[in-house]
C-alpha positions in Angstrom: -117.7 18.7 -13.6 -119.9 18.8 -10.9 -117.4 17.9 -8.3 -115.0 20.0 -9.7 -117.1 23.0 -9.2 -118.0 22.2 -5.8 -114.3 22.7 -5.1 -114.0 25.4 -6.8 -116.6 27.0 -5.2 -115.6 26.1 -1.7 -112.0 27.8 -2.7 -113.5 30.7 -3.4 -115.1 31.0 0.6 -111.6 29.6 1.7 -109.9 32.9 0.1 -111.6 35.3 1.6 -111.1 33.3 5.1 -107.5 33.3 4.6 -105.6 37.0 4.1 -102.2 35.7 4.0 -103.3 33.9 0.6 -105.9 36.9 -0.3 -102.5 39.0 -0.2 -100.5 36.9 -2.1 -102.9 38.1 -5.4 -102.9 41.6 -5.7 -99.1 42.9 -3.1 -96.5 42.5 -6.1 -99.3 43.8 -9.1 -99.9 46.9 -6.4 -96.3 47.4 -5.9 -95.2 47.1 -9.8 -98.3 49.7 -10.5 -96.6 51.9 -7.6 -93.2 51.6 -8.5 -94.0 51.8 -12.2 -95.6 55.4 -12.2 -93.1 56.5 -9.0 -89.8 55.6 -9.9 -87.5 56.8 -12.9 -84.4 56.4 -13.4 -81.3 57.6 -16.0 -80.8 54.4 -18.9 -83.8 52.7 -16.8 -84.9 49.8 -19.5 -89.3 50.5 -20.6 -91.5 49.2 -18.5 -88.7 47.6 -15.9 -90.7 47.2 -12.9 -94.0 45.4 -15.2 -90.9 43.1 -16.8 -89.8 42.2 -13.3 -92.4 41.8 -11.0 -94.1 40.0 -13.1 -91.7 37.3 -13.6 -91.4 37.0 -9.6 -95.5 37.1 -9.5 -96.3 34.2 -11.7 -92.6 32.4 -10.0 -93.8 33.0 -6.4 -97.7 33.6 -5.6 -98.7 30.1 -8.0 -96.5 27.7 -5.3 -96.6 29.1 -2.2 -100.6 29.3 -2.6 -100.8 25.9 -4.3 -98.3 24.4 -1.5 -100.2 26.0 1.4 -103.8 25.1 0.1 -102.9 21.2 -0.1 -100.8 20.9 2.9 -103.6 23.0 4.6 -106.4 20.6 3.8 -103.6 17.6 4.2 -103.2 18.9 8.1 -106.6 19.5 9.1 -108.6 16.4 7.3 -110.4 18.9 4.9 -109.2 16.8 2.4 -109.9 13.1 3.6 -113.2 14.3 4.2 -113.6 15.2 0.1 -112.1 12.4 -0.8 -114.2 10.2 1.2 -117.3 12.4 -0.3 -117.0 11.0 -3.8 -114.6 13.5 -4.8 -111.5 11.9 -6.9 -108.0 12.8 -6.7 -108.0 14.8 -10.4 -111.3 16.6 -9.9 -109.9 18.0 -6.4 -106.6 19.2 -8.0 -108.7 20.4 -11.1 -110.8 22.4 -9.1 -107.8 24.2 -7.0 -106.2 24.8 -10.2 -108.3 26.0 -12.3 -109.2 28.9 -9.4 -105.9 29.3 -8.6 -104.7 29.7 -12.7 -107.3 32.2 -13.2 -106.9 34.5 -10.2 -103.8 34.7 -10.7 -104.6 35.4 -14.3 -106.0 38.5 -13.0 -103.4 39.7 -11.6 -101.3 39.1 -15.1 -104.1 41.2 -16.6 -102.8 44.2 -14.0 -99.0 43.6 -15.2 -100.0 43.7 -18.7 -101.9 47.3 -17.8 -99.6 48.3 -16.3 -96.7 47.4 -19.0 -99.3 49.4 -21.4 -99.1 46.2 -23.7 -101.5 45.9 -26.6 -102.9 43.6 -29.7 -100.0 41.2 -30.0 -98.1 42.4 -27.6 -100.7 41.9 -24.9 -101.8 38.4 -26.0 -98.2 37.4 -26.2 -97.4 38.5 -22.5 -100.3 36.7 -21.3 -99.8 33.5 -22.3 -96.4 33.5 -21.3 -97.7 34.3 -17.7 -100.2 31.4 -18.2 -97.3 29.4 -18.5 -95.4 30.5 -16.4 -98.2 30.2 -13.2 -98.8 26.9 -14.5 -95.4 25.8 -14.1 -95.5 27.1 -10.5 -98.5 25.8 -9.7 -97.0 22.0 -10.8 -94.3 22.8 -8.4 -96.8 23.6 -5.5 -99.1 20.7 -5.8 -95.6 18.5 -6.0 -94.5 20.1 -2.7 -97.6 20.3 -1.2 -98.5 16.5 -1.8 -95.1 15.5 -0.2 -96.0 17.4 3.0 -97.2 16.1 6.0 -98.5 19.4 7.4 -98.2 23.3 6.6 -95.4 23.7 8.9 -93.4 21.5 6.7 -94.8 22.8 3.4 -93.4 26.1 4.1 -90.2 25.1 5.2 -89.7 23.5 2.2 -91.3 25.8 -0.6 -89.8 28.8 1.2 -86.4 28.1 -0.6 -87.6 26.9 -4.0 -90.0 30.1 -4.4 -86.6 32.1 -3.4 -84.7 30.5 -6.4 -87.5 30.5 -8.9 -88.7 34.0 -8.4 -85.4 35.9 -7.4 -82.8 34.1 -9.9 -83.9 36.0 -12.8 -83.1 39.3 -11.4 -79.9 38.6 -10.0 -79.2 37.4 -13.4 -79.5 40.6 -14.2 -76.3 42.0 -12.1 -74.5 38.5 -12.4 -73.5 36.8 -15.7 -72.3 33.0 -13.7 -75.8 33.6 -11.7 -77.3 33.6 -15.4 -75.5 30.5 -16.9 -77.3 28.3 -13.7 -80.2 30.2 -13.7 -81.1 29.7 -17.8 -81.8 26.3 -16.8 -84.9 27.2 -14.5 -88.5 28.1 -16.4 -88.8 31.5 -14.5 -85.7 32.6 -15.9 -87.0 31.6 -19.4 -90.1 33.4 -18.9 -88.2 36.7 -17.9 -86.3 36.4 -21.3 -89.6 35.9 -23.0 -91.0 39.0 -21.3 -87.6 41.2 -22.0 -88.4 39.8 -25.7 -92.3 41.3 -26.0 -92.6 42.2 -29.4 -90.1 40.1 -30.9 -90.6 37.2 -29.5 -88.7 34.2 -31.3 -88.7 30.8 -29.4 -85.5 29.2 -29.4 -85.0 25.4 -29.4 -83.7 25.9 -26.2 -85.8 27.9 -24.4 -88.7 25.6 -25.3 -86.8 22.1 -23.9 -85.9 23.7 -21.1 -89.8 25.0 -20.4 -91.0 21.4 -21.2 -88.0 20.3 -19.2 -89.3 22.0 -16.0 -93.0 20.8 -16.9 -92.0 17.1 -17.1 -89.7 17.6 -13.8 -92.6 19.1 -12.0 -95.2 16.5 -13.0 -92.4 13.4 -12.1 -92.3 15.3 -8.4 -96.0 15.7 -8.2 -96.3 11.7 -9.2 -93.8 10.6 -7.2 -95.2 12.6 -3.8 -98.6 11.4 -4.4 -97.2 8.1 -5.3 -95.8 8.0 -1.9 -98.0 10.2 0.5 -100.9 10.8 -1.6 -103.3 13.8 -0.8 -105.2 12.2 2.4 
Protein backbone atom coordinates (compact mmCIF):
# COMPACT_ATOMS: atom_id res chain seq x y z
CA UNK A 1 0.00 0.00 0.00
CA UNK A 2 2.63 2.08 0.69
CA UNK A 3 4.17 1.98 -2.63
CA UNK A 4 1.09 2.15 -4.27
CA UNK A 5 0.40 5.52 -2.68
CA UNK A 6 3.67 6.88 -3.45
CA UNK A 7 2.56 6.51 -7.08
CA UNK A 8 -0.34 7.81 -6.60
CA UNK A 9 0.73 10.61 -5.07
CA UNK A 10 3.42 11.42 -7.58
CA UNK A 11 0.55 11.19 -10.38
CA UNK A 12 -1.21 13.58 -8.81
CA UNK A 13 2.07 16.37 -9.22
CA UNK A 14 2.44 14.85 -12.74
CA UNK A 15 -1.26 16.14 -13.63
CA UNK A 16 -1.03 19.34 -12.94
CA UNK A 17 2.56 19.45 -14.91
CA UNK A 18 0.97 18.06 -17.92
CA UNK A 19 -2.25 20.22 -19.46
CA UNK A 20 -2.79 18.14 -22.44
CA UNK A 21 -3.78 15.27 -19.76
CA UNK A 22 -5.34 17.97 -17.20
CA UNK A 23 -7.65 18.71 -20.33
CA UNK A 24 -8.50 15.48 -21.12
CA UNK A 25 -10.77 15.36 -17.53
CA UNK A 26 -13.08 18.07 -17.52
CA UNK A 27 -13.28 19.29 -22.11
CA UNK A 28 -16.06 16.69 -23.06
CA UNK A 29 -18.07 16.97 -19.22
CA UNK A 30 -17.72 21.06 -20.09
CA UNK A 31 -19.00 20.67 -23.55
CA UNK A 32 -22.01 18.07 -22.64
CA UNK A 33 -23.00 20.74 -19.65
CA UNK A 34 -22.73 23.53 -22.60
CA UNK A 35 -24.47 21.81 -25.21
CA UNK A 36 -26.93 20.21 -22.85
CA UNK A 37 -28.50 23.62 -21.49
CA UNK A 38 -27.73 25.49 -25.22
CA UNK A 39 -28.95 23.27 -27.72
CA UNK A 40 -32.74 22.01 -28.43
CA UNK A 41 -33.91 20.46 -31.00
CA UNK A 42 -37.59 19.14 -32.56
CA UNK A 43 -37.96 15.04 -31.59
CA UNK A 44 -34.35 15.62 -29.86
CA UNK A 45 -34.22 12.21 -27.50
CA UNK A 46 -33.88 13.44 -23.15
CA UNK A 47 -30.81 14.20 -22.13
CA UNK A 48 -29.03 13.42 -25.74
CA UNK A 49 -25.82 15.23 -25.28
CA UNK A 50 -25.30 13.54 -21.28
CA UNK A 51 -26.14 9.99 -23.18
CA UNK A 52 -23.49 10.73 -25.76
CA UNK A 53 -20.67 12.43 -24.48
CA UNK A 54 -20.53 10.36 -21.93
CA UNK A 55 -20.17 7.25 -23.75
CA UNK A 56 -17.20 8.97 -25.83
CA UNK A 57 -15.69 10.26 -22.29
CA UNK A 58 -15.35 7.09 -20.40
CA UNK A 59 -14.28 5.41 -24.48
CA UNK A 60 -11.66 8.11 -24.97
CA UNK A 61 -10.04 10.11 -21.98
CA UNK A 62 -9.33 6.38 -19.82
CA UNK A 63 -6.76 5.18 -22.96
CA UNK A 64 -5.30 7.98 -24.30
CA UNK A 65 -4.31 9.15 -20.58
CA UNK A 66 -3.46 5.52 -19.51
CA UNK A 67 -1.36 5.07 -22.96
CA UNK A 68 0.38 8.43 -22.61
CA UNK A 69 1.21 8.04 -18.84
CA UNK A 70 3.11 4.57 -19.46
CA UNK A 71 4.68 5.25 -22.65
CA UNK A 72 5.67 8.63 -20.99
CA UNK A 73 7.51 7.18 -18.08
CA UNK A 74 8.63 4.15 -20.67
CA UNK A 75 10.54 7.07 -22.78
CA UNK A 76 12.03 9.04 -20.27
CA UNK A 77 13.29 6.23 -17.57
CA UNK A 78 10.72 7.52 -14.94
CA UNK A 79 9.70 4.16 -14.81
CA UNK A 80 13.03 2.06 -14.66
CA UNK A 81 13.91 4.32 -12.00
CA UNK A 82 10.58 3.02 -9.83
CA UNK A 83 11.07 -0.14 -10.61
CA UNK A 84 14.51 -0.26 -9.57
CA UNK A 85 13.23 1.67 -6.22
CA UNK A 86 11.43 -1.43 -4.87
CA UNK A 87 8.34 -0.61 -6.61
CA UNK A 88 6.69 -3.85 -8.35
CA UNK A 89 5.12 -4.05 -11.62
CA UNK A 90 1.26 -4.41 -9.96
CA UNK A 91 1.62 -1.72 -7.36
CA UNK A 92 2.90 0.79 -10.20
CA UNK A 93 -0.14 -0.01 -12.42
CA UNK A 94 -2.33 -0.04 -9.24
CA UNK A 95 -1.31 3.21 -8.34
CA UNK A 96 -1.99 4.85 -12.05
CA UNK A 97 -5.19 3.25 -12.02
CA UNK A 98 -6.69 3.67 -9.23
CA UNK A 99 -6.00 7.83 -9.89
CA UNK A 100 -6.77 7.56 -13.19
CA UNK A 101 -10.41 5.36 -12.31
CA UNK A 102 -11.38 7.92 -9.92
CA UNK A 103 -10.69 11.24 -11.71
CA UNK A 104 -12.24 10.20 -14.21
CA UNK A 105 -15.00 9.12 -11.86
CA UNK A 106 -15.47 12.69 -11.37
CA UNK A 107 -16.03 13.65 -14.33
CA UNK A 108 -18.95 10.67 -14.61
CA UNK A 109 -20.34 12.45 -11.52
CA UNK A 110 -20.64 15.85 -13.91
CA UNK A 111 -22.50 13.65 -16.71
CA UNK A 112 -24.73 12.14 -14.24
CA UNK A 113 -25.58 16.02 -13.10
CA UNK A 114 -25.90 17.02 -15.86
CA UNK A 115 -28.33 14.01 -17.18
CA UNK A 116 -30.28 15.12 -13.85
CA UNK A 117 -30.16 11.26 -12.84
CA UNK A 118 -31.26 10.27 -9.38
CA UNK A 119 -31.66 7.22 -6.62
CA UNK A 120 -31.48 4.32 -9.01
CA UNK A 121 -31.09 5.98 -11.87
CA UNK A 122 -27.91 7.67 -10.77
CA UNK A 123 -26.24 4.67 -9.19
CA UNK A 124 -27.03 2.71 -12.28
CA UNK A 125 -25.32 5.29 -14.64
CA UNK A 126 -22.36 5.33 -12.57
CA UNK A 127 -21.36 2.08 -12.45
CA UNK A 128 -21.82 1.59 -16.00
CA UNK A 129 -19.27 4.46 -16.40
CA UNK A 130 -16.98 2.66 -13.90
CA UNK A 131 -17.03 -0.06 -16.22
CA UNK A 132 -16.84 1.33 -18.93
CA UNK A 133 -13.38 3.60 -17.92
CA UNK A 134 -12.11 0.48 -16.75
CA UNK A 135 -12.38 -1.21 -19.87
CA UNK A 136 -10.51 1.73 -21.40
CA UNK A 137 -8.09 2.06 -19.08
CA UNK A 138 -7.14 -2.11 -19.80
CA UNK A 139 -6.87 -0.95 -23.34
CA UNK A 140 -4.34 1.85 -22.45
CA UNK A 141 -2.00 0.11 -20.18
CA UNK A 142 -2.07 -2.77 -23.14
CA UNK A 143 -1.05 -0.13 -25.64
CA UNK A 144 1.04 1.69 -23.62
CA UNK A 145 3.11 -1.39 -22.42
CA UNK A 146 3.71 -2.32 -26.18
CA UNK A 147 5.25 1.09 -26.84
CA UNK A 148 8.58 1.91 -27.10
CA UNK A 149 8.05 5.72 -26.71
CA UNK A 150 5.13 8.36 -26.71
CA UNK A 151 5.52 9.07 -30.34
CA UNK A 152 4.51 5.53 -30.98
CA UNK A 153 1.83 5.26 -28.30
CA UNK A 154 -0.10 7.88 -29.98
CA UNK A 155 0.17 6.66 -33.24
CA UNK A 156 -1.14 3.69 -32.29
CA UNK A 157 -4.05 4.57 -29.67
CA UNK A 158 -5.10 7.46 -31.93
CA UNK A 159 -7.10 5.02 -34.07
CA UNK A 160 -8.39 2.59 -31.43
CA UNK A 161 -9.79 5.67 -29.26
CA UNK A 162 -11.38 6.79 -32.78
CA UNK A 163 -13.31 3.40 -33.05
CA UNK A 164 -14.11 2.95 -29.42
CA UNK A 165 -15.43 6.39 -28.67
CA UNK A 166 -17.04 7.41 -32.16
CA UNK A 167 -18.65 3.88 -33.30
CA UNK A 168 -21.47 4.25 -31.02
CA UNK A 169 -22.78 7.43 -32.47
CA UNK A 170 -22.43 6.61 -35.95
CA UNK A 171 -24.38 3.71 -34.94
CA UNK A 172 -26.82 5.92 -34.42
CA UNK A 173 -27.21 7.28 -38.30
CA UNK A 174 -26.02 3.70 -39.63
CA UNK A 175 -27.74 0.30 -38.97
CA UNK A 176 -24.39 -2.04 -40.82
CA UNK A 177 -22.11 0.54 -38.65
CA UNK A 178 -24.28 -0.97 -35.63
CA UNK A 179 -24.18 -4.79 -36.46
CA UNK A 180 -19.88 -4.37 -36.24
CA UNK A 181 -20.05 -1.97 -33.73
CA UNK A 182 -22.38 -4.18 -31.00
CA UNK A 183 -19.35 -6.24 -30.71
CA UNK A 184 -17.19 -3.39 -29.04
CA UNK A 185 -17.83 -2.60 -25.06
CA UNK A 186 -18.40 1.24 -25.72
CA UNK A 187 -21.14 0.50 -27.94
CA UNK A 188 -22.61 -1.81 -25.12
CA UNK A 189 -22.20 0.92 -22.63
CA UNK A 190 -24.07 3.46 -24.91
CA UNK A 191 -27.12 0.87 -25.03
CA UNK A 192 -26.84 0.62 -21.26
CA UNK A 193 -26.93 4.35 -20.88
CA UNK A 194 -29.97 4.79 -23.75
CA UNK A 195 -31.52 2.01 -21.28
CA UNK A 196 -31.27 4.19 -17.76
CA UNK A 197 -34.22 3.25 -15.87
CA UNK A 198 -34.89 0.07 -17.42
CA UNK A 199 -31.99 -1.42 -17.54
CA UNK A 200 -32.15 -5.35 -18.26
CA UNK A 201 -28.78 -7.04 -19.02
CA UNK A 202 -28.91 -9.28 -21.82
CA UNK A 203 -26.85 -12.54 -22.16
CA UNK A 204 -25.34 -10.81 -24.77
CA UNK A 205 -24.44 -7.70 -23.81
CA UNK A 206 -22.69 -9.17 -20.68
CA UNK A 207 -20.28 -11.73 -22.97
CA UNK A 208 -19.49 -9.33 -25.09
CA UNK A 209 -18.40 -6.80 -21.93
CA UNK A 210 -16.47 -9.72 -20.42
CA UNK A 211 -15.33 -10.45 -23.91
CA UNK A 212 -13.64 -7.06 -24.27
CA UNK A 213 -12.26 -7.37 -20.51
CA UNK A 214 -10.55 -10.72 -21.19
CA UNK A 215 -9.28 -9.32 -24.83
CA UNK A 216 -7.84 -6.34 -23.13
CA UNK A 217 -6.11 -8.16 -20.21
CA UNK A 218 -4.63 -11.01 -23.03
CA UNK A 219 -3.12 -7.61 -24.86
CA UNK A 220 -1.88 -6.08 -21.68
CA UNK A 221 -0.12 -9.67 -20.87
CA UNK A 222 1.07 -10.28 -23.90
CA UNK A 223 2.82 -6.57 -24.31
CA UNK A 224 4.34 -6.80 -20.94
CA UNK A 225 5.16 -10.29 -21.70
CA UNK A 226 7.17 -9.10 -24.45
CA UNK A 227 8.33 -5.42 -23.70
CA UNK A 228 7.54 -5.14 -20.21
CA UNK A 229 7.16 -1.67 -18.46
CA UNK A 230 11.08 -0.70 -18.21
Amino acid sequence: MKNITAVFIKQIKDTFKNGAILVQFFMLPCIAVIMEQTVTLEGMPEHFFVRLFSVMYCAQAPLTCMSSIISEEKEKGTLRVLLLSDVKPWEYLAGVGSYLWLIYMLGAGVFCLAGRFAGKQAVGFMLIMAAGILVSMLFGAALGTWSRNQMMATSITIPVMLLFSFSPMLSMFNKTIEQAAKFTYSQQIQYLIDSIGHIELQPEAVIILLANILIAFCLFWSAYRRCGLA
